[in-house]
Each structure stands twice: as structure tokens, then as C-alpha cells.
C-alpha positions as CSV (number, residue, x, y, z in Angstrom):
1,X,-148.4,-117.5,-7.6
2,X,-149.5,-113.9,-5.7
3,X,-147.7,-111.1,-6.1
4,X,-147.8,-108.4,-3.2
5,X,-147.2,-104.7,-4.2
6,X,-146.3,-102.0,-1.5
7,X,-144.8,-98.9,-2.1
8,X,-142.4,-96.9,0.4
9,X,-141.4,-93.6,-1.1
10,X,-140.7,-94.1,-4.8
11,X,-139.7,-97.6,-4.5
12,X,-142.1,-100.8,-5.1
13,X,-141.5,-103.5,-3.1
14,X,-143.4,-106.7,-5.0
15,X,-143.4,-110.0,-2.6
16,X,-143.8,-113.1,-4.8
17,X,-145.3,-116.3,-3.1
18,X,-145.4,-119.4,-4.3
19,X,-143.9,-120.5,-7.5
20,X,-142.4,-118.1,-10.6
21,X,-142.6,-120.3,-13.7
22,X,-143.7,-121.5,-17.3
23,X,-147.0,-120.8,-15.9
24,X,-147.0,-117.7,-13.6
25,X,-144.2,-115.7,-15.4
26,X,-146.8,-114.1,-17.7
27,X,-148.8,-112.7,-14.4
28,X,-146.0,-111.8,-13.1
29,X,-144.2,-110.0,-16.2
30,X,-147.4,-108.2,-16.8
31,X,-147.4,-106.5,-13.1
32,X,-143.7,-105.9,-13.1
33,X,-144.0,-104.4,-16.4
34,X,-147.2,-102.4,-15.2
35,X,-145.1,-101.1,-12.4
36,X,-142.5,-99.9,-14.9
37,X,-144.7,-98.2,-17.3
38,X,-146.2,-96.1,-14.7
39,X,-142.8,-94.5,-14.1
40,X,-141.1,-96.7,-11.3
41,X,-137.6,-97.0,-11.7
42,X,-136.8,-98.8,-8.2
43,X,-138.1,-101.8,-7.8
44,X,-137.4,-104.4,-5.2
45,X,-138.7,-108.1,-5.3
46,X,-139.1,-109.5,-2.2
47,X,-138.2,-113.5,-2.6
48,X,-139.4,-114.4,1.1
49,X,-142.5,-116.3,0.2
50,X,-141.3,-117.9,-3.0
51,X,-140.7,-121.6,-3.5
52,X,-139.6,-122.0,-6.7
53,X,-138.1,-120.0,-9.6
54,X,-137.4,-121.7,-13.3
55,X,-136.0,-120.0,-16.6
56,X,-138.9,-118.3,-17.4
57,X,-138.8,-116.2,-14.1
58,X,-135.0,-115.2,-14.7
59,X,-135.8,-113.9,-18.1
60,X,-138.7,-111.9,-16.6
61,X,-136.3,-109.9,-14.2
62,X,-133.9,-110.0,-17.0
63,X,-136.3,-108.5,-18.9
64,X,-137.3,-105.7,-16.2
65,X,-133.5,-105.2,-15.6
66,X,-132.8,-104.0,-18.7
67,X,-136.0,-102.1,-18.7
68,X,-135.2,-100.2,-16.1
69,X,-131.6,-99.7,-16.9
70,X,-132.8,-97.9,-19.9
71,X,-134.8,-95.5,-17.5
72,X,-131.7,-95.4,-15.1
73,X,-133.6,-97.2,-12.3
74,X,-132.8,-100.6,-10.8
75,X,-133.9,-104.0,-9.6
76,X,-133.1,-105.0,-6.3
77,X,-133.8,-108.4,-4.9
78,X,-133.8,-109.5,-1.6
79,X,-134.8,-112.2,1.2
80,X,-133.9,-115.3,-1.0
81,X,-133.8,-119.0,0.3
82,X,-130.1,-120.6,0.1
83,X,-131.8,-122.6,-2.9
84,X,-133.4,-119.8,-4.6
85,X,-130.3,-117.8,-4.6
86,X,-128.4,-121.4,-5.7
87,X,-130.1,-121.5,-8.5
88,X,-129.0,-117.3,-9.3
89,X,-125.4,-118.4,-9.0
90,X,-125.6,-121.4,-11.5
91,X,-127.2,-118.8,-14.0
92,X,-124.8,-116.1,-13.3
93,X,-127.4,-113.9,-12.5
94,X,-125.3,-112.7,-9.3
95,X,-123.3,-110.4,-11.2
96,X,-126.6,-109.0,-13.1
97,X,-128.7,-108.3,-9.7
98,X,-127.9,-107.2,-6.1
99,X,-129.3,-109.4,-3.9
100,X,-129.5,-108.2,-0.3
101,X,-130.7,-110.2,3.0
102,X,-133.7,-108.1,3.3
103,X,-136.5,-105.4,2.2
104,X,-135.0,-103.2,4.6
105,X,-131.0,-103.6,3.0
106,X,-132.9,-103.7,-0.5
107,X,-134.8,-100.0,0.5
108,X,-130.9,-98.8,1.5
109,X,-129.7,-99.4,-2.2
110,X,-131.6,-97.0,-3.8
């Protein structure tokens, strides 16, 4: 997996491609957490290019969630396939994350 860090403003926007699990979650809890310990507070992940998320990539945004929340900042996510977002629902991470249709909506929630 490749994570892609921009920044517009104060906001990171981190595109994930390929797959988030067992494997990559590390990689990618390190850089999300790197992000947050440099100050961020609004983060947006960009699902466009990802494949594949498993139970170790919802405990990473957990994670950063409640992270941030501490810091009074905020995860959006955005740009999810219907299967991606699927597997959100079945979790019940819905109610946790808002999840717009893309970067541009994700930018607006801040």
C-alpha cells in the first residue's frame, strides 16, 4: 500500500492505494500518526485508490479518531467504493466517521 500526502490549508489530505491490512496498517498508522503529532487536527483520507480495507485498518482510523478528538480536530473520509463503504456499515463505523463523496465535500467539513 502507498499513502499520498497533500496539504490544502491546514487540512491533510492522505490518498491510500492499494490495500489497508494486517500488513500495511503499521505504515500506515505510523504516517497518520506522524501527521497528528506535528499538530494536524484535520485530516481527510482519500479512499479513491484503495481496494481493500480489513480490521486492522478500522482500528487505525479508530485510533486517529480519537486522537484527534482529544485535540478537537477530525477525520473525514471520502471517495469510498460501494464495497469499501459496505464493509463501514457492517462495522458501524458510519456513525463514528463522516464519509463524503469526495476530497472536495471532505475539504467543506472542516
Amino acid at each position: 500500500m502507498e499513502v499520498l500526502e497533500k496539504r490544502q490549508d491546514e487540512i491533510c489530505i492522505l490518498g491510500l492505494l492499494g490495500r489497508l491490512d494486517s500488513n500495511t496498517s503499521p505504515d500506515f498508522e505510523k504516517k497518520i500518526f506522524d501527521v497528528i503529532d506535528h499538530g494536524t487536527t484535520s485530516v481527510v483520507v482519500d479512499f479513491e485508490s484503495l481496494d481493500y480495507i480489513s480490521s486492522a485498518g478500522l482500528r487505525v482510523l479508530l485510533k486517529a479518531a480519537k486522537e484527534l478528538k482529544r485535540s478537537e480536530g477530525k477525520i473525514v473520509l471520502c471517495s469510498m467504493k460501494d464495497y469499501i463503504k459496505e464493509v463501514f456499515e457492517i462495522a458501524g463505523f458510519v456513525s463514528l466517521f463522516p464519509i463524503v463523496s469526495s476530497v472536495g465535500d471532505a475539504v467543506k467539513e472542516f
